[in-house]
N, C-alpha and C positions, 0 to 999 in steps of 0.2 A: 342625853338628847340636846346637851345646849349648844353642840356645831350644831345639828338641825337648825335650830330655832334662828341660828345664828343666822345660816344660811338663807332660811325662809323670808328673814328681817331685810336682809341684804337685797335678795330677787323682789321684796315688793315694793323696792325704794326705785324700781328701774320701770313698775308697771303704770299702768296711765290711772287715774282716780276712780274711774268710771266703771271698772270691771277689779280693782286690784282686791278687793277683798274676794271675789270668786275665783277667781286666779289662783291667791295664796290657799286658803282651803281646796280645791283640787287637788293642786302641787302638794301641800302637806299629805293628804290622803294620797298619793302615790306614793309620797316616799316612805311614812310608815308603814304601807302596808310589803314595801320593798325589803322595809328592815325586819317586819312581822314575818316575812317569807324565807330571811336570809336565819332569823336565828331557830326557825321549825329546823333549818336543817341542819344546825350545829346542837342545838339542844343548850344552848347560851346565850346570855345578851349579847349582842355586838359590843366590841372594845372601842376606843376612839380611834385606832387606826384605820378598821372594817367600815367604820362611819365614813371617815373618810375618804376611803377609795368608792363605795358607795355614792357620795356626793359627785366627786371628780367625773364616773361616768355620766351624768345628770348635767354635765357643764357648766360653764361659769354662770353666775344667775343674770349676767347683766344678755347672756346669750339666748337664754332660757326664758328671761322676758320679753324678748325680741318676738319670737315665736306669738307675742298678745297684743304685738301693737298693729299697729297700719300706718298706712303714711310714712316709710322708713327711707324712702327713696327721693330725693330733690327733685328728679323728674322723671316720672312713672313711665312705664314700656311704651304707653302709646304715645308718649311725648318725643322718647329719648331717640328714637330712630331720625327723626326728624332734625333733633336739636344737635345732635351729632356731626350730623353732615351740613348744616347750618353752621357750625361752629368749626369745624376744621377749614370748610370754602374762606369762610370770612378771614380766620387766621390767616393762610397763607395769600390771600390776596392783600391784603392789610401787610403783610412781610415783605411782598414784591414789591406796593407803592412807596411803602417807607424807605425801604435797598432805592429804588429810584430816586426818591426825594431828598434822602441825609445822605446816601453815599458820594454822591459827586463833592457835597461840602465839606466831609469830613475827610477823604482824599484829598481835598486842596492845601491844606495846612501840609503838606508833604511827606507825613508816614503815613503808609500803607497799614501798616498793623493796629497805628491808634486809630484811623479812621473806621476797619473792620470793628473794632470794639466799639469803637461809638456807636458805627450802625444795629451792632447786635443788641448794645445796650436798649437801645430805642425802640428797636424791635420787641424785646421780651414786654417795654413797658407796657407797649401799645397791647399786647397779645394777654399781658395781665387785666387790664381795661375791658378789651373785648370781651374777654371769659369771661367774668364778672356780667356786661350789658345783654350780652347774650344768654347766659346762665336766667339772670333774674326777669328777660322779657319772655322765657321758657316757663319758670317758674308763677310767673302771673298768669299768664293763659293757662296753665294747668288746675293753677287756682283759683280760677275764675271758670272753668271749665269750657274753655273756649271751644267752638267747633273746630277738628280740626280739618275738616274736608279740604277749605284751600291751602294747607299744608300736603296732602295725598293726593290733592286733583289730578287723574289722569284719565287715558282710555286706551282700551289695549290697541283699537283701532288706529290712534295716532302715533304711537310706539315704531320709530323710526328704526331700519336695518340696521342694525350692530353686531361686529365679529366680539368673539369672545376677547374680554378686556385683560390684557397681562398686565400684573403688577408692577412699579415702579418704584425705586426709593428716591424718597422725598431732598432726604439732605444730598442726595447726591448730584437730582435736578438743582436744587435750587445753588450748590456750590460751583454749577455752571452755570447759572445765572449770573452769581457774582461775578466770577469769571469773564462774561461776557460785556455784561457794566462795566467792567475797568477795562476792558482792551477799546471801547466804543471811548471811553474818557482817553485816555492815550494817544487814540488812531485819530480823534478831533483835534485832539491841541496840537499832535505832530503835524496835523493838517495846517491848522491856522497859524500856530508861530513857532519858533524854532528855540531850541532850548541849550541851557547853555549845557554842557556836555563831560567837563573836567574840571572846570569848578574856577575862583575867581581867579587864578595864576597863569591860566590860561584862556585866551580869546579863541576858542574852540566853538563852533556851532552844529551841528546837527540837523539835519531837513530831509523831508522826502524825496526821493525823484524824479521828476516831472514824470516816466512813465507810471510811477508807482502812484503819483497823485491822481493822475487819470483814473485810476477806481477806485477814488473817493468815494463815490457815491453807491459803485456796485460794493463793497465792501461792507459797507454800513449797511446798506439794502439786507446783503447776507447774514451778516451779525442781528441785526435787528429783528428779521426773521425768525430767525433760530432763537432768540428771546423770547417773543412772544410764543411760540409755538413748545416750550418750554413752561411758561406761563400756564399755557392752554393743559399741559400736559399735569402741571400742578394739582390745578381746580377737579380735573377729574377721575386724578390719583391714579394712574395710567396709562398705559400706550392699548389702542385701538391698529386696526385695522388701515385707517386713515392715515392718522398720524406717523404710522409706521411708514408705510408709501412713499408719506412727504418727507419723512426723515431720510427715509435713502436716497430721495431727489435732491434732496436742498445740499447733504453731505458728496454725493456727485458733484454737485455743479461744488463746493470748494473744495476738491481736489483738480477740477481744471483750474480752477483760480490759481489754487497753491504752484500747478506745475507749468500756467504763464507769469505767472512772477519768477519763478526759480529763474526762467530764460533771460530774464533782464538784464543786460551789464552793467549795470550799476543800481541800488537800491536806496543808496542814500547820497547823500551830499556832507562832503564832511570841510567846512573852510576852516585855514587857520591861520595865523598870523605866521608866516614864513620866519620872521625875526627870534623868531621862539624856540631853543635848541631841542626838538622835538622830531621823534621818525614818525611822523604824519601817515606815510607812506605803508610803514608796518602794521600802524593803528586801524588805518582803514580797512586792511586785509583782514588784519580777526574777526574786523567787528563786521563786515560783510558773512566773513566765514562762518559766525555763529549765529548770526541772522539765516544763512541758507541751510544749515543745521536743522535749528528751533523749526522754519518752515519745513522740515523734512520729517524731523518729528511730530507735527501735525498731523502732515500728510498720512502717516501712519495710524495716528491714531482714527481721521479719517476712515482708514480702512477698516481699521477694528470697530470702528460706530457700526458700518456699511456693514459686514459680519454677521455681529452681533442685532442689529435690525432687523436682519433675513430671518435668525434665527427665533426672530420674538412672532415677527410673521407666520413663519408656519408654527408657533402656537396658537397663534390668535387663529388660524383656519382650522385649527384641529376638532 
């Protein structure tokens, strides 16, 4: 019987003070009388091995003590609903400001990739931070037994019309977020000054086109939109009914964008230093050509937003 004992010693190092000697005598009394039951029917003692498989079905004792405690949960059921969605809202809004805040500075230093890492770096800290403030101002009010009515405050009577909400992925919004931050960084600075283009061997400049500058502001209008509404889309871990709607409006309206820029003859301005044994001439042609490309490829993918919205729609009415 000394795995028994062994065992019993084990599970009451796991029990709280208060009850551990009732605990252990119960628990003993089950299990001898399991072993009392097991050897009526062999007409033998149990070997150490029968002890053993015995014990194993019984479970680990640190599990078996679990079954005597309370309090085993950081934040109990009536907390966790609450602190859940408290704590995912806060994350990703705290992820959006920070992508707003570090991303444009960390793009300035000129790679694209170490800025993306910086910003992510930033992000996880910030998100380590929050889980932690949030965690423990969850953990007080629970232990302090706070009321939580202004937590649950509603009424069915104010309970505003909503289609059924289809779900969304998170990293997927928010890697068009990114997305949309760096084309808003881009589409401003090609706005405001002109970049050098091939590098210091050549006096090459790059600029927009006067027609194309002319929706400066609708462009950004649009982009910005779609940011936010993105955002929006975030915090409520979903596309609605609404949002759906406006999604297929807003993507509308930049396919005519997309297909009055195509008409343009000219998109950019490319000057160069004539003295410079360079085909200026061939150069411009690509780089137009792949510019009306990339724009065509949007346009497409436009379409497939437009699509696939329709079809998030007639779930949400279903």
């Amino acid at each position: 019987m000394k795995m028994i004992t062994n065992y019993l010693n084990n599970l009451e190092g796991y029990l709280p003070e208060t009850n551990k000697k009732e605990v252990r005598e119960e628990l003993e009394s089950l299990i001898l009388s399991q072993v009392e039951e097991q050897e009526d029917k062999l007409n033998r003692p149990l070997n150490r091995d029968e002890q053993a498989e015995l014990l194993l079905k019984l479970g680990h004792p640190m599990r078996v003590a679990s079954a005597y405690q309370s309090n085993q949960q950081l934040i109990n059921k009536d907390y966790f609903p609450a602190y859940k969605e408290y704590l995912i809202n806060i994350l990703w809004i705290f992820a959006v400001l920070t992508s707003l805040a570090i991303l444009p500075f960390s793009l300035a230093g000129g790679s694209i990739i170490k800025g993306l890492l910086n910003t992510f770096m930033e992000i996880l800290e910030n998100s380590v931070w929050i889980f932690f403030w949030v965690t423990a101002a969850f953990y007080w009010m629970q232990s302090e037994q706070t009321n939580l009515d202004w937590l649950y405050r509603w009424s069915p009577k104010r309970l505003i019309f909503t289609s059924r909400k289809v779900n969304l992925s998170r990293p997927q919004t928010l890697f068009e977020m990114l997305f949309e931050i760096c084309f808003l960084l881009v589409w401003n600075q090609m706005y405001i000054s002109e970049h050098s283009f091939i590098g210091t061997d050549f006096t090459n400049l790059i600029s927009l086109s006067e027609n194309w500058q002319d929706l400066y502001w609708l462009v950004n209008a649009l982009v910005g939109t779609s940011l936010l509404l993105n955002l929006y889309k975030l915090i409520i871990a979903g596309y609605t009914k609404r949002t759906l709607v406006i999604d297929v409006v807003h993507t509308a309206a930049y396919l005519v964008l997309l297909g009055y820029i195509l008409q343009f003859d000219q998109l950019f301005i490319l000057s160069a230093d004539q003295s410079k044994p360079f085909d200026w001439q061939k150069l411009e042609f690509y780089l137009d050509l792949n510019i009306r490309v990339l724009l065509a490829v949007v346009g497409l993918i436009s379409v497939w937003d437009i699509v696939t919205s329709y079809k998030k729609l007639k779930i949400s009415e279903s």
